[in-house]
N, C-alpha and C positions, 0 to 999 in steps of 0.2 A: 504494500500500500504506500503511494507516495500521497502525502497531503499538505505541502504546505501553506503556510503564508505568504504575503506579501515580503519582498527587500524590499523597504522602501526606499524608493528614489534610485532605484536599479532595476527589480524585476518586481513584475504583477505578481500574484500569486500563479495563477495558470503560465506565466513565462518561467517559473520558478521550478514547477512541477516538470515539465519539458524539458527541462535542462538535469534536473534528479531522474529525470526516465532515458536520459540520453545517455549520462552516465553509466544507469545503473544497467542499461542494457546492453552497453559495452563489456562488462562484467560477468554478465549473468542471462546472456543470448537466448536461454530457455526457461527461463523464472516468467510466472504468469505474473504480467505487473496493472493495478490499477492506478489509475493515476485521476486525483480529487481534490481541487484546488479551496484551501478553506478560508476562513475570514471568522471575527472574534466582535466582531462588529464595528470598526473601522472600514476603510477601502475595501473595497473588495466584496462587504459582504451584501450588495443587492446584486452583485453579478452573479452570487454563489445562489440566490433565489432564483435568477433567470434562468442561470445552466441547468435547475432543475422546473422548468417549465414556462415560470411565472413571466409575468407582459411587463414590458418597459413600457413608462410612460414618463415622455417627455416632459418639462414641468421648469419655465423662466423663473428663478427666486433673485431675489437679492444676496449677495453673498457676505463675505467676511467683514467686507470695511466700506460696504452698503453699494457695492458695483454691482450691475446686471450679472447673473452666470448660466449658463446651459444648466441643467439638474436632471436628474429622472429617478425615479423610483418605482420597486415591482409590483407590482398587481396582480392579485389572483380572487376570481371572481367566485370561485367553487373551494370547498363546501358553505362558505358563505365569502363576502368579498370580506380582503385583506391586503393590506398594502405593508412594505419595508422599506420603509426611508435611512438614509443612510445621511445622518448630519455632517461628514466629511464632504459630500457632494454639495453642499448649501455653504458650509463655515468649516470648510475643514483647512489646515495649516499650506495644504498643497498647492491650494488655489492664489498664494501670495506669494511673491517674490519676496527675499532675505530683509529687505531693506522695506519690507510694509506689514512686516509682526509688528502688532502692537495686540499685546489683547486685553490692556484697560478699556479700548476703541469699538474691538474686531465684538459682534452682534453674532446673535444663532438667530436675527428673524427671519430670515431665509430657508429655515427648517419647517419654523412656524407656517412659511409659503408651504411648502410640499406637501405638510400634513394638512393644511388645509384643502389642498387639491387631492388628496386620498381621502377627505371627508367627503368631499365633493359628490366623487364616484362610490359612495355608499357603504366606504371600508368602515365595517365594526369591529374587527381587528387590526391595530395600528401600532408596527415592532420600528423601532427608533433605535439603528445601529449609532452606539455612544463610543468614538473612535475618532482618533486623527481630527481634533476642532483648533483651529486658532483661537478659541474664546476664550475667556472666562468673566465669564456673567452670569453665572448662576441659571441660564437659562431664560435671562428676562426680557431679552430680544425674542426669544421663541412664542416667550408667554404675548406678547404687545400684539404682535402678528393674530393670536385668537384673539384678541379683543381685550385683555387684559393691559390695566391702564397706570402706570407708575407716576408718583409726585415727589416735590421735596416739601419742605414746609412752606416754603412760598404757592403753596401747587399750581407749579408748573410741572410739564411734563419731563421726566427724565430725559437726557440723551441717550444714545446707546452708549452700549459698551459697559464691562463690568465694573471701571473706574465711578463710575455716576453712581453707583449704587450706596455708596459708602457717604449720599445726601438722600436716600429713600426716607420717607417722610407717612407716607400712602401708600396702598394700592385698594385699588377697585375693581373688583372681580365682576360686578355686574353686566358687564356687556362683554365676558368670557363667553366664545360659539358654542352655542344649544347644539351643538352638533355632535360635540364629544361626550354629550348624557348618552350614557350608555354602550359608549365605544369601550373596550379592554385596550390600556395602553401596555405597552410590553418595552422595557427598556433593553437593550441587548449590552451589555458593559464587559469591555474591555479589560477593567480591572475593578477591585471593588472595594475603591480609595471613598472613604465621607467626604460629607465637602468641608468639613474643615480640619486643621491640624499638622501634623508633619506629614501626615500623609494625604492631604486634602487638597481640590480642585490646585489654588495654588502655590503653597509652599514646595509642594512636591513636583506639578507640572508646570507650572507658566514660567521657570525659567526656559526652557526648550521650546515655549512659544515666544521668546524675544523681551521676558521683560528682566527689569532692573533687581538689585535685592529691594531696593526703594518700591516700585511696582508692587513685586510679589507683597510685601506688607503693605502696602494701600491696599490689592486685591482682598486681602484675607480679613480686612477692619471691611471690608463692603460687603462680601459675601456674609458675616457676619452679623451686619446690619440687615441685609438680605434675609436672613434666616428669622432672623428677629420680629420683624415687620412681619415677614409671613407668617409667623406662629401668632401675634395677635392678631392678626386677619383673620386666620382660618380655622387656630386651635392646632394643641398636638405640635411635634416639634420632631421632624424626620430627617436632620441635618447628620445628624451620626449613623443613619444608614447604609448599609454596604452599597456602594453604586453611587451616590449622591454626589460623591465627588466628579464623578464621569466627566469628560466632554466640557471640561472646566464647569463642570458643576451644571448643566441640565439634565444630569440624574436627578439633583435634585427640583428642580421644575416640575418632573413627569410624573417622580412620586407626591411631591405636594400636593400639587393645584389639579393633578388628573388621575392621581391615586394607582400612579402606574407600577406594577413591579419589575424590579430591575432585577434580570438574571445575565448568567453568564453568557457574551455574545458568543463563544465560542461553540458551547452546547445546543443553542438556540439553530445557529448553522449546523451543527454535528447531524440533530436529529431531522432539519430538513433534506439533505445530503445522506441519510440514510448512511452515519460514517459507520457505526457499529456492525450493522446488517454486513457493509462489505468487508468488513475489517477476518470477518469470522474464517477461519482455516488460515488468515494470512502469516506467516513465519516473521516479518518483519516489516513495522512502521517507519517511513522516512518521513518527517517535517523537517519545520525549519523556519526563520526568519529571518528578518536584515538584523534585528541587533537581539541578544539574548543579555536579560537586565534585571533588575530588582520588577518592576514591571511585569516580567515574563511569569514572576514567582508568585504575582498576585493574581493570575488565572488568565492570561493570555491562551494563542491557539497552542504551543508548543506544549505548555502544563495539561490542556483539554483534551488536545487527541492524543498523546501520551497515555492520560485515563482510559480514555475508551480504545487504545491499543494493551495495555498492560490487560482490560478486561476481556480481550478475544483473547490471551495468550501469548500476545506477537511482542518481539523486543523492539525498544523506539532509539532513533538516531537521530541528534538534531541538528542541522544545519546551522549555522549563523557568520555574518559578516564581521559580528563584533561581541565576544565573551567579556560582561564584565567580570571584576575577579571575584572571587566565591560561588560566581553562578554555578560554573560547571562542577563543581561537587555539590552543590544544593540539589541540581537536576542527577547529577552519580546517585544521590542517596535515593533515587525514587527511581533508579534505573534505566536511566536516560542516560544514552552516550551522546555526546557533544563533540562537533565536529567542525571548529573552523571552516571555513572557506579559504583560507589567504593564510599559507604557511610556508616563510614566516608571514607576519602581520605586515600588508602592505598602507599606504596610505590611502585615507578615506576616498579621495576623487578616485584613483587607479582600481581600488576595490571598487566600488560604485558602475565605476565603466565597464570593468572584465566580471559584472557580477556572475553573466550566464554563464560564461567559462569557467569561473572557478568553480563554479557549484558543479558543473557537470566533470571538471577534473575530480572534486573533491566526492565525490558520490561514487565516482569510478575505483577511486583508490579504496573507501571506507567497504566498496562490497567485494575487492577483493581481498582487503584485509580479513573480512570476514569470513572468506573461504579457509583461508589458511587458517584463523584458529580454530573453523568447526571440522580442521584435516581432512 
């Protein structure tokens, strides 16, 4: 079974998969191989709904730092309609050039666009891939888009972006769209950081979306005021929930204000991808991703299908561009071999570029290493 993820900013997932089956069929010429490209709920994962049937639908949002973008997300009309929006395609980090991270600025209304146009179309199931965002706003650019209406004390209406939150004063849930009474939200999460704390929206993630140490603590006094305001709004107080921190924190959006559960994006994909069913009689799991991290350890794809390979039987090997240190005996301890790509370690652009090749070098070698020790 090959299944990886994304490298990001080198290989899709399915470019990824093709280069581990090119390898590994260099190797292993008569090994029946399947090859099933995954996603954890980041990039990737409305393509992994389409490869298994569902309609793309085109869909103009607003994006990161309020520019028009192309979108789409999947739709499936049977057994009842349901749509999988994928918040990287609206506000995801991809869509912005180095020099236009900002995510005091950068908005998820653009998400809020998508899901509203899978309201549209009648979806009462509505799965919210929490992956790959430029944001961190709590979500409140997503919330604005249903109707939901933010102030300061002066009330005026907030700007976007998560920096403004840390002047939230109001919110006004009343003209939130009638449309989501009765929809099941489903958050699919990457990892399952709260929104707040060392491990939260942004202590932990918004430096790698481009901000300052200054920033990250302005974020973390807003999203907190954020948290605040909501709970005497609404009641109840879901800031420490696993998932909440997501997508700089429109986990927690989705479970507040729409009572969505946040599960793991990788499993959410497993079970539509049927990874288990194929996984069964398989001898051995290849994944893999561009960087294996403290991240990876909080439920990413490489942690996910690992499970559901450990539970057919099969030993897992995991690809990456980039071991940080301790990872690779965290995943030893649970029996996951880890396998560089770039040995020795080359620099990031050179890696980046030679991603396919290496993987397909590095896949060739690791199966037939693996011959030699099963003699």
């Amino acid at each position: 079974m090959i299944a990886p993820d994304k490298f990001k900013g080198s290989l899709s997932a399915s470019d990824a998969a093709r280069a581990i089956e090119r390898g590994v069929r260099a190797a292993w010429p008569e090994r029946e191989i399947v090859r099933l490209p995954m996603a954890d709920g980041g990039e990737g994962t409305v393509d992994a709904f389409l490869a298994s049937g569902w309609e793309r639908i085109a869909c103009a949002a607003r994006g990161p730092r309020g520019e028009p973008v192309d979108a789409a997300f999947a739709f499936s009309p049977e057994p009842e309609p349901r749509a999988v929006v994928e918040m990287a395609a609206a506000s995801g980090l991809a869509l912005l050039t180095h020099d236009r991270y900002d995510p005091g600025r950068a908005t998820t209304f653009g998400v809020g666009e998508l899901v509203r146009e899978a309201l549209a179309r009648g979806a009462r199931t509505v799965i919210v891939g929490l992956g790959g965002s430029a944001t961190c706003d709590g979500g409140a650019g997503f919330l604005t888009a249903l109707g939901v209406r933010l102030f300061d004390d002066d009330d005026r209406a907030l700007e976007p972006g998560g920096a403004a939150l840390e002047r939230l004063a109001r919110i006004d849930v009343r003209e939130l769209d009638p449309r989501v009474r009765g929809v099941t939200f489903v958050g699919a999460a990457d990892v399952d950081a709260p929104l707040l704390g060392t491990r939260g929206a942004s202590l932990l993630f918004a430096r790698q979306k481009g901000a300052s140490p200054a920033d990250v603590a302005l974020l973390e006094r807003a999203l907190a005021r954020f948290a605040d305001v909501t709970s005497a709004t609404l009641g109840g107080d879901v800031r420490g929930d696993a998932g909440t921190g997501a997508a700089g924190g429109l986990g927690f959006a989705l479970r507040a204000f729409l009572d969505a559960s946040l599960d793991r994006g990788v499993d959410i994909v497993a079970d539509a991808r049927d990874l288990s069913g194929l996984l069964a009689g398989a001898s051995w799991c290849f994944t893999g991703e561009g960087s294996l991290d403290e991240q990876t350890l909080a439920g990413k794809t490489v942690l996910g299908v690992a499970a559901r390979a450990r539970a057919a039987g099969a030993r897992t090997v995991a690809f990456a561009g980039r071991v940080d240190d301790g990872v690779a005996d965290a995943l030893a301890a649970l029996g996951i071999e880890v396998v560089p790509i770039a040995d020795p370690p080359l620099e990031l652009g050179e890696s980046i570029a030679r991603g396919g090749e290496l993987l397909e070098r590095a896949a060739a070698r690791i199966a037939r290493e693996l011959d030699e020790r099963e003699g």
